[in-house]
N, CA, C and O atoms as a MOPAC input file, in Angstrom:
PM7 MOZYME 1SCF
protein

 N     -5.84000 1    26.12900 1   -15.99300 1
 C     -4.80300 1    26.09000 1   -14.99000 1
 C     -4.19600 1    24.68900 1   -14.96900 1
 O     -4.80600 1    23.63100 1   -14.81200 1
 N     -2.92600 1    24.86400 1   -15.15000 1
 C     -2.30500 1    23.35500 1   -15.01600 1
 C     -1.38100 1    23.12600 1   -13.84300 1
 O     -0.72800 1    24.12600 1   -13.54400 1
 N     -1.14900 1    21.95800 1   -13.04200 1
 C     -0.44300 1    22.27800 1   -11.44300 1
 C      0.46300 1    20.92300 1   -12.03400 1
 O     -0.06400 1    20.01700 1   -12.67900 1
 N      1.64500 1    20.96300 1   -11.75100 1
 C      2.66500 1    20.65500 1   -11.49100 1
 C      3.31300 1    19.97500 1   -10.46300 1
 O      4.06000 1    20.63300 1    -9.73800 1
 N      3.16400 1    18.74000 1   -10.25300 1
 C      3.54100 1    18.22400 1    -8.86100 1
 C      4.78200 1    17.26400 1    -8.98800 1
 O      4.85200 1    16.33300 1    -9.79000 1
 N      5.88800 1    17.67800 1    -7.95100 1
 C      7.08500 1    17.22000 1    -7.73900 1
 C      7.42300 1    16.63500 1    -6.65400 1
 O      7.10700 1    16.99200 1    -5.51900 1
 N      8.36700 1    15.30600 1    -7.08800 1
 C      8.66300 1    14.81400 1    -5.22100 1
 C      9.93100 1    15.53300 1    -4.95000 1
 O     10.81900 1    15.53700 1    -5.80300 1
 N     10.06700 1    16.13000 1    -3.83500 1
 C     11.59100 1    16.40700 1    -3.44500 1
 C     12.27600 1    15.68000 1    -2.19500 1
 O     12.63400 1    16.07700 1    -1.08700 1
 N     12.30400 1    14.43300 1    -2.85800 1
 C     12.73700 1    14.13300 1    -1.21500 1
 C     14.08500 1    14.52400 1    -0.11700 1
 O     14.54000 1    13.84700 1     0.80500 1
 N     14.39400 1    15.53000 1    -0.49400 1
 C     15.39100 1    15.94700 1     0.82800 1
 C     14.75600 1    16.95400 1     1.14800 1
 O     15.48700 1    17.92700 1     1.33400 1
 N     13.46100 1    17.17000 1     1.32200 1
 C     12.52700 1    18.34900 1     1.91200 1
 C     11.31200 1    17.27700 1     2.47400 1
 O     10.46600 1    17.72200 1     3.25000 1
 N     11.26900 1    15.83800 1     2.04100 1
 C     10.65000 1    14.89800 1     2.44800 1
 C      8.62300 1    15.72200 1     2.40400 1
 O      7.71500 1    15.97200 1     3.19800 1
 N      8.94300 1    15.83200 1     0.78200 1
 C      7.98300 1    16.16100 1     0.21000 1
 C      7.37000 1    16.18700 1    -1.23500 1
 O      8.03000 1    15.81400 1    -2.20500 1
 N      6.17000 1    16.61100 1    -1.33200 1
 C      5.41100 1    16.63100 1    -2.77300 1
 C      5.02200 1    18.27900 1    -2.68000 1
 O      4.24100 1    18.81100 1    -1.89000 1
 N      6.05000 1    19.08100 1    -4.04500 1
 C      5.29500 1    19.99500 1    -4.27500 1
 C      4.60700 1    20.32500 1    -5.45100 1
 O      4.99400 1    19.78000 1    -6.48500 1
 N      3.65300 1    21.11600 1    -5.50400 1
 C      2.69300 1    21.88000 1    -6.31800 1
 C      2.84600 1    23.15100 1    -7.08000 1
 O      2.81200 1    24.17200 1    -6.39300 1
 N      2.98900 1    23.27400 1    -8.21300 1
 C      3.27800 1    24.44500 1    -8.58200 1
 C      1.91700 1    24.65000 1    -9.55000 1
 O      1.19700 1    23.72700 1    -9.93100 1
 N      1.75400 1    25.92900 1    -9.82700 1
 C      1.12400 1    26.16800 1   -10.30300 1
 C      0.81000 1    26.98800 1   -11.71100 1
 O      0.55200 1    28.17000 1   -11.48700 1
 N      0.75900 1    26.43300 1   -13.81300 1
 C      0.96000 1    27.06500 1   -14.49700 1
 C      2.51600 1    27.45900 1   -14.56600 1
 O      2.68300 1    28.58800 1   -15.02700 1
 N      3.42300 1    26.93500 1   -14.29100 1
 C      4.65300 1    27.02600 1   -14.54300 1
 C      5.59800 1    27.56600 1   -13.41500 1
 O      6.80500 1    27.35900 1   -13.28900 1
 N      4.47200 1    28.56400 1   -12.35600 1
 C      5.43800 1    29.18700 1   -11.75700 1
 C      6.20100 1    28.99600 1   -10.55200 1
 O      5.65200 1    28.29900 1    -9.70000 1
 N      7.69100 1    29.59500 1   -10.20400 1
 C      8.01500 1    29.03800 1    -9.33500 1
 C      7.89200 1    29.25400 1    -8.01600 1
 O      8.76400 1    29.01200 1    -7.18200 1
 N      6.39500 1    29.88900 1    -7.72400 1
 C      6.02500 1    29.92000 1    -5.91700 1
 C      5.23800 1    28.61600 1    -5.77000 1
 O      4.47800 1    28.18700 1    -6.63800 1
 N      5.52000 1    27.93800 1    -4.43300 1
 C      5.22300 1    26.81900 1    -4.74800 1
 C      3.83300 1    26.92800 1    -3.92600 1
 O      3.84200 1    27.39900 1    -2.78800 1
 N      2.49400 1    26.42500 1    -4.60800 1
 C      1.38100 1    26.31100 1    -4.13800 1
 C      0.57100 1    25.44200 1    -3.35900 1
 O     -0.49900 1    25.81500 1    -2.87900 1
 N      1.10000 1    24.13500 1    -3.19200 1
 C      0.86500 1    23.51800 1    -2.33900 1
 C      1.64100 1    22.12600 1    -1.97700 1
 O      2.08700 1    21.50700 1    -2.94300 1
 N      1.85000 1    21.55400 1    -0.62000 1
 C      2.72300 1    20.54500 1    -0.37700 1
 C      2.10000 1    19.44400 1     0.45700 1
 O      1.12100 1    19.63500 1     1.17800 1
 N      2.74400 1    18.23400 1     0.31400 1
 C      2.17500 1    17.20000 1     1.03200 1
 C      3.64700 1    16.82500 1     1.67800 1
 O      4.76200 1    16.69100 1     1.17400 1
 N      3.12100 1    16.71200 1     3.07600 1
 C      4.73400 1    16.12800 1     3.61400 1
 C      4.85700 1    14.51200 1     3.70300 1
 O      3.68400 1    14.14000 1     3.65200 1
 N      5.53100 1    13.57500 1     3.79000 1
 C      5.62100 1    12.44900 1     3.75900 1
 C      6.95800 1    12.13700 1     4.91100 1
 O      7.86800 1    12.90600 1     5.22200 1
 N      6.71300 1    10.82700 1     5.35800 1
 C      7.82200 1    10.01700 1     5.92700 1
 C      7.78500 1     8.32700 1     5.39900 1
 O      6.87400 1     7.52000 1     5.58300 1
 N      9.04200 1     8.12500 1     4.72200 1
 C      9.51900 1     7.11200 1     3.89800 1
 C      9.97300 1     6.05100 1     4.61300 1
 O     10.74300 1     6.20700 1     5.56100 1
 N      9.51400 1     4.81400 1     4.20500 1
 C     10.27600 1     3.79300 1     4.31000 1
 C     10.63200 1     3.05600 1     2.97000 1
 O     10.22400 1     3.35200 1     1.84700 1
 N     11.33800 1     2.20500 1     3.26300 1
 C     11.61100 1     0.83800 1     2.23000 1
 C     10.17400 1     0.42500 1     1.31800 1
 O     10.06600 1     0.21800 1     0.10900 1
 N      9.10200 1     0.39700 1     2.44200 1
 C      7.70200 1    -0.59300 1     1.84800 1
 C      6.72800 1     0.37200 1     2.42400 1
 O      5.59200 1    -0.08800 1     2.53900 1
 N      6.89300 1     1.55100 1     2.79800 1
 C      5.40000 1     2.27900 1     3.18600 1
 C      5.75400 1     4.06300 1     3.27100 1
 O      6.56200 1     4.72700 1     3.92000 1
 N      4.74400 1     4.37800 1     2.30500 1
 C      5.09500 1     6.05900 1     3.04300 1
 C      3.80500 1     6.63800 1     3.36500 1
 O      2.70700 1     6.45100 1     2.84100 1
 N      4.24800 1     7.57100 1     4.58400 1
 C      2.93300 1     7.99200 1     5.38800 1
 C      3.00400 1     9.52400 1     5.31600 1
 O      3.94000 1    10.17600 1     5.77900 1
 N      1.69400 1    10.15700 1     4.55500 1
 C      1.53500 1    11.04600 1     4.38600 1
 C      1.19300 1    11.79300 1     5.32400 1
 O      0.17900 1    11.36500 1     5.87700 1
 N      1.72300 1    13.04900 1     5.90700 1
 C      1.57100 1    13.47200 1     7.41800 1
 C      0.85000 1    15.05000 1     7.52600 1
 O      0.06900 1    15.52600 1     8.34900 1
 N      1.34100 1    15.47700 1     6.59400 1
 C      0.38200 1    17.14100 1     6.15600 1
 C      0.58200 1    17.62200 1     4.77700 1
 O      1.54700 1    17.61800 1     4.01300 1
 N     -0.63300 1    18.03800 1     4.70000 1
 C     -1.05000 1    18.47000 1     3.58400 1
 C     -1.49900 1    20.20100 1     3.54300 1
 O     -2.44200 1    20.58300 1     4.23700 1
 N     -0.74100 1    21.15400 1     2.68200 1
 C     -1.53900 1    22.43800 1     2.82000 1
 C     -1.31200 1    22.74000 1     1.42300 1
 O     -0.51100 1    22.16800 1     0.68300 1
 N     -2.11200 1    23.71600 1     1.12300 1
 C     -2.44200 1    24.52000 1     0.01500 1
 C     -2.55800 1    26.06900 1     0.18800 1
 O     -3.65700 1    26.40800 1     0.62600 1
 N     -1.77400 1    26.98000 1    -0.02800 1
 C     -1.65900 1    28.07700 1    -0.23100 1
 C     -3.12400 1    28.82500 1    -0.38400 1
 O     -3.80400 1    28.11500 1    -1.12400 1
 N     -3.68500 1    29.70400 1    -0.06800 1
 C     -5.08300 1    30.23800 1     0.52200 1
 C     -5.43600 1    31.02500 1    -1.06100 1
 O     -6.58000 1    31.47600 1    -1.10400 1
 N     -4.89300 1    31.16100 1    -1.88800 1
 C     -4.88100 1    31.83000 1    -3.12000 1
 C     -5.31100 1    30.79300 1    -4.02300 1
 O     -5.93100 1    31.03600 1    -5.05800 1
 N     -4.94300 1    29.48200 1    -3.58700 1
 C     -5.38200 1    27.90400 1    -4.45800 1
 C     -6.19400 1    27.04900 1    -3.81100 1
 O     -6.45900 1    25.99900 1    -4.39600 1
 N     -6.66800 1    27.24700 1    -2.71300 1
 C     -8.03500 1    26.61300 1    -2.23300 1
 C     -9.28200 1    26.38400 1    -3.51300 1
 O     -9.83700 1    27.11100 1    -4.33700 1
 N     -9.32600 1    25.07400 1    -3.15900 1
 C    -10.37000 1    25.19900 1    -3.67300 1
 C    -10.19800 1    24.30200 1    -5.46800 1
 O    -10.88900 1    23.46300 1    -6.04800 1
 N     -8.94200 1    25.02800 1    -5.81600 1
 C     -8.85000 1    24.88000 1    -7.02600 1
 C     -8.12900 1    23.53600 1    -7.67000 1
 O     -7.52900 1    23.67800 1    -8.73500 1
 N     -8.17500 1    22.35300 1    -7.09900 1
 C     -7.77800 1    21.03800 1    -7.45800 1
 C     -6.60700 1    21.38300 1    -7.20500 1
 O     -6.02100 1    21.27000 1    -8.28200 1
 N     -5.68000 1    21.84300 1    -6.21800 1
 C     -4.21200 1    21.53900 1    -6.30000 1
 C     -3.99600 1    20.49200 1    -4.84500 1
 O     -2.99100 1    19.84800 1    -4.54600 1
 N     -4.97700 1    20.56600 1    -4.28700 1
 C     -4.89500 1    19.48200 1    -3.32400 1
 C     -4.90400 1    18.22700 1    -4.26400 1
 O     -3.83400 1    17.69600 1    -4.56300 1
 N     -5.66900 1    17.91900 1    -4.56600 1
 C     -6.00300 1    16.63200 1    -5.13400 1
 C     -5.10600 1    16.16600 1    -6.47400 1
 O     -4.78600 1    14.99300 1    -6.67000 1
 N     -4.81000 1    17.10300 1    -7.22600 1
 C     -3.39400 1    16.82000 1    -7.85400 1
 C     -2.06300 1    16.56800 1    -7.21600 1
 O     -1.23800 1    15.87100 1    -7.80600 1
 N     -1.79400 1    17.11900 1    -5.98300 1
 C     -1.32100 1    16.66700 1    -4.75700 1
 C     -0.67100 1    15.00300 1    -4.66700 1
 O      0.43400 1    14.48300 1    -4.82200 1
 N     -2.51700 1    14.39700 1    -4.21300 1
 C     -2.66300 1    13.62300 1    -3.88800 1
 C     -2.93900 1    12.35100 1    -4.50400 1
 O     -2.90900 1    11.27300 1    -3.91200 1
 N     -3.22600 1    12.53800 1    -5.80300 1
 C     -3.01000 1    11.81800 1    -6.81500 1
 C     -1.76600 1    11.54600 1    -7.86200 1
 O     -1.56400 1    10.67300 1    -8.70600 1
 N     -0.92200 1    12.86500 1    -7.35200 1
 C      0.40100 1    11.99300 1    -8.11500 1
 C      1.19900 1    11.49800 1    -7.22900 1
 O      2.11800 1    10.81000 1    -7.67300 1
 N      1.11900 1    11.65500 1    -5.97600 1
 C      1.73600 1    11.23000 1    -4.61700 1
 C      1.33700 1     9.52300 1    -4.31100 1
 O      2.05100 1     8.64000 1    -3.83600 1
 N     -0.28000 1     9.46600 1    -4.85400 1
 C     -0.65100 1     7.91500 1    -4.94600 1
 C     -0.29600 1     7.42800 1    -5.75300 1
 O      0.20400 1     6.31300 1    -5.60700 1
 N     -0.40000 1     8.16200 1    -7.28700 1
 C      0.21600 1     6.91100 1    -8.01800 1
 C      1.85100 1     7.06500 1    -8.30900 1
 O      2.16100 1     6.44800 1    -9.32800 1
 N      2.71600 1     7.58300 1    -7.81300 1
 C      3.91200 1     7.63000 1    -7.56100 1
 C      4.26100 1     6.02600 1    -6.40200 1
 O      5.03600 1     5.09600 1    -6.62400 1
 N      3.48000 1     6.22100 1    -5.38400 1
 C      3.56800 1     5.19900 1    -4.64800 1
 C      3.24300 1     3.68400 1    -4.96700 1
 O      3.56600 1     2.60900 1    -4.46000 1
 N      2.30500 1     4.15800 1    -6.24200 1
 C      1.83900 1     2.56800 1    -6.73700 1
 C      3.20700 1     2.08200 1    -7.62600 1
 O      3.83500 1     1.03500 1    -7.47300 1
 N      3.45700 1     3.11900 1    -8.55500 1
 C      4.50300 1     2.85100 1    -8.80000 1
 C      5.52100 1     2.58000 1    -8.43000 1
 O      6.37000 1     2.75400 1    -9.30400 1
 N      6.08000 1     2.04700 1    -7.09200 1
 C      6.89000 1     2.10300 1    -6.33400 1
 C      6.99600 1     1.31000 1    -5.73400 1
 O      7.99400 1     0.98700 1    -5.09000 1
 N      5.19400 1     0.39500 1    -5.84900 1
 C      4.92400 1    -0.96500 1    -4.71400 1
 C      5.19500 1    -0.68900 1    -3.17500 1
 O      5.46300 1    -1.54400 1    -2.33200 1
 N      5.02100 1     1.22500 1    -2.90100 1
 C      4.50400 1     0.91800 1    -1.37500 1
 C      3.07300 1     1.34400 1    -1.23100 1
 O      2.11700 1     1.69700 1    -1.92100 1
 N      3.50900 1     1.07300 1     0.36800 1
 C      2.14400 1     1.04000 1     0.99200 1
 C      1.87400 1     2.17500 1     1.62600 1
 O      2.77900 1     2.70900 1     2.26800 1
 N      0.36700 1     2.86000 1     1.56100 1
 C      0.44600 1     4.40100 1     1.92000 1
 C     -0.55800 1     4.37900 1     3.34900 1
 O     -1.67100 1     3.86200 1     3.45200 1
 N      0.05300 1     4.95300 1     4.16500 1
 C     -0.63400 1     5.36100 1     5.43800 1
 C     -0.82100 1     6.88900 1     5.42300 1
 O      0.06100 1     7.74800 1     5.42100 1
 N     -2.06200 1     7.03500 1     5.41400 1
 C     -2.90600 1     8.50300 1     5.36300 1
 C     -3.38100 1     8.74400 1     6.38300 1
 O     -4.48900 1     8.25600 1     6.60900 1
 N     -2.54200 1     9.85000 1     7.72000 1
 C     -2.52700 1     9.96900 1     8.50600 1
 C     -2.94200 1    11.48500 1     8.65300 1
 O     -3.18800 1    12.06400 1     9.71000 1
 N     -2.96500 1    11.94600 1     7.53000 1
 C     -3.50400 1    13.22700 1     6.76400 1
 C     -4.52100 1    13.28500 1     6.75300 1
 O     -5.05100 1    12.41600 1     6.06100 1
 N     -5.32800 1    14.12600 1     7.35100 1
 C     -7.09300 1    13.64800 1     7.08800 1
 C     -7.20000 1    14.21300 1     5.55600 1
 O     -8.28500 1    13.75900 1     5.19200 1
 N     -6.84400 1    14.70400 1     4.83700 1
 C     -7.05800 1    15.27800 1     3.73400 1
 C     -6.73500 1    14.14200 1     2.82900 1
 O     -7.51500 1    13.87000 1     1.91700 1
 N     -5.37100 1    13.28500 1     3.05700 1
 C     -5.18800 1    12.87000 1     2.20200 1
 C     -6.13500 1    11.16000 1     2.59800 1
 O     -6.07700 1    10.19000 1     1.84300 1
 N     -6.87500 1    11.18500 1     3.83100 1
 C     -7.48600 1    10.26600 1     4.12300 1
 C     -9.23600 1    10.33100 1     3.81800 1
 O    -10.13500 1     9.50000 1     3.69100 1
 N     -9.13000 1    11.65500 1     3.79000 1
 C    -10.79700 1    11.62500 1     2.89800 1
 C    -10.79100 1    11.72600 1     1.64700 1
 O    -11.87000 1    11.56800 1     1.07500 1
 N     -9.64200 1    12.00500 1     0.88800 1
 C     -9.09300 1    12.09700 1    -0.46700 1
 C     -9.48600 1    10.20900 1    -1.00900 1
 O    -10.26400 1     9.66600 1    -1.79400 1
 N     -8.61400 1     9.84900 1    -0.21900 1
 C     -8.60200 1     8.04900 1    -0.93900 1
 C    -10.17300 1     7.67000 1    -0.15400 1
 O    -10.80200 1     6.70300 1    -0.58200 1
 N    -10.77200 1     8.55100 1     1.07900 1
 C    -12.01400 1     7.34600 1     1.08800 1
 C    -13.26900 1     7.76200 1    -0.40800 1
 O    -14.29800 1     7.17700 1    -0.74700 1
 N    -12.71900 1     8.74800 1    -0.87300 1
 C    -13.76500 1     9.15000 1    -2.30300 1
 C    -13.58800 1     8.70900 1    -3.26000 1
 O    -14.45400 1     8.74200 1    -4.13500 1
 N    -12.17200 1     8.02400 1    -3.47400 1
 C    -11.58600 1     7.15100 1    -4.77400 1
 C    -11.20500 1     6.22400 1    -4.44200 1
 O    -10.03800 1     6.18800 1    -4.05200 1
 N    -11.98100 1     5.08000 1    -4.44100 1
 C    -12.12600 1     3.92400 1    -4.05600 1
 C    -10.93400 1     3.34700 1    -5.01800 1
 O    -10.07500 1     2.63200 1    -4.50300 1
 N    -10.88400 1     3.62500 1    -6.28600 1
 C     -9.51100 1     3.27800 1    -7.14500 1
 C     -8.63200 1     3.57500 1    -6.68400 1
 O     -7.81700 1     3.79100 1    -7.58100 1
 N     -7.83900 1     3.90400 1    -4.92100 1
 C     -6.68300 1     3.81800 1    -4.84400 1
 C     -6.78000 1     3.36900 1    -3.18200 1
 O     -6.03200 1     3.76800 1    -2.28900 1
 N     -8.05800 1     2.31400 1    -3.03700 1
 C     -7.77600 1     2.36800 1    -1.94700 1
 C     -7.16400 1     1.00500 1    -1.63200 1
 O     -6.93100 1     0.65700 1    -0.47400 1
 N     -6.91600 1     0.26300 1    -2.67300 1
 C     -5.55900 1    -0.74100 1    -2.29400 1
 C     -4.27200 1    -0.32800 1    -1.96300 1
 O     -3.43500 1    -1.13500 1    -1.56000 1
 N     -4.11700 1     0.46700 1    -2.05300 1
 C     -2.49500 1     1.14600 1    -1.58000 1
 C     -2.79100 1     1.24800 1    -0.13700 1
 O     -1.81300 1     1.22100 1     0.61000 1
 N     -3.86700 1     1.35100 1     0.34500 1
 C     -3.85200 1     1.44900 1     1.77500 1
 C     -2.88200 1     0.48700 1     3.06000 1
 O     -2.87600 1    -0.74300 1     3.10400 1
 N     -2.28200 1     1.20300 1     3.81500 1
 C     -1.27500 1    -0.19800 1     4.48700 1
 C     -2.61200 1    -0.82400 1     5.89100 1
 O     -3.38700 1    -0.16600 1     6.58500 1
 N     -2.38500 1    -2.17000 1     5.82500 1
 C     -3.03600 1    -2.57900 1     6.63600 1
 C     -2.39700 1    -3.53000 1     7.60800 1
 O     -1.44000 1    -4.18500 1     7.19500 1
 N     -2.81900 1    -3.69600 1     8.89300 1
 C     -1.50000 1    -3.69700 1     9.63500 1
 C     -1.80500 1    -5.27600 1     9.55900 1
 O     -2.95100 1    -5.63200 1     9.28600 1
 N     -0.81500 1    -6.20900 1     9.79200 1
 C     -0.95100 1    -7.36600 1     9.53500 1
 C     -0.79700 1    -8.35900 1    11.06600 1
 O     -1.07000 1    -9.54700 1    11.23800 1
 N     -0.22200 1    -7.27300 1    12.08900 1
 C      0.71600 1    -8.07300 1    13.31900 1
 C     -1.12400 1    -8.45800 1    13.82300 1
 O     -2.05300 1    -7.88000 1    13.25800 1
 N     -1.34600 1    -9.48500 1    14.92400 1
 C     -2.00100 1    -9.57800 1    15.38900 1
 C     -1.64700 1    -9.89600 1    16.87600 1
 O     -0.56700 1   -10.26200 1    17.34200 1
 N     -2.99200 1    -9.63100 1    17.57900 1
 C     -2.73500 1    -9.50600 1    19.28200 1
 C     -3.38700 1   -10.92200 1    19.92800 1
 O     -4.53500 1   -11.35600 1    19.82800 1
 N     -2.32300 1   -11.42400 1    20.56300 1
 C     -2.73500 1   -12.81600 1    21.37900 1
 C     -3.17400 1   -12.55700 1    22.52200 1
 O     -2.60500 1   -11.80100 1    23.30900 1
 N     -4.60300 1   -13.36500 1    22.81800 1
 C     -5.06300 1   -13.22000 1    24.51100 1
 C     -4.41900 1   -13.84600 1    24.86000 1
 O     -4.37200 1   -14.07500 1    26.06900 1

């Protein structure tokens, strides 16, 4: 099985296809900036559970972003237990930099 993952951003998304075809099997939604995109939901079609289309997902969605030099906020628990298991992408993580004065 080979999955297919596309950004579309005027659907302000990553989809999944699956073996060529065109029902689309699973999506990650995103919201963009200039320097950070935050991944907000993630689903997979109940017919592809299971079967790595999450995580193909979420791995061309990360390294799309590396490529890109932003910063990813995983607000997704999926796509936030995804990067805490691959420690190889957890520099993309955005970390907030402002700090709070007493």
């Amino acid at each position: 099985m080979s999955v297919e993952v596309s950004d579309v951003p005027e659907a302000r998304r990553y989809e999944a296809r699956v073996d060529g075809a065109s029902r689309v099997a699973g999506v990650a939604e995103y919201i963009r900036t200039p320097e950070l995109i935050a991944f907000v939901h993630t689903e997979v079609e109940a017919d592809y559970e299971g079967a790595g289309v999450g995580s193909a997902l979420v791995r061309a969605a990360l390294d799309e972003a590396r490529a890109a030099h932003l910063r990813v906020l995983a607000t997704c628990p999926f796509f936030a237990g995804w990067i805490a298991r691959h420690p190889e992408y957890q520099d993309l993580l955005y970390q907030s930099r402002s700090k709070v004065s007493d």
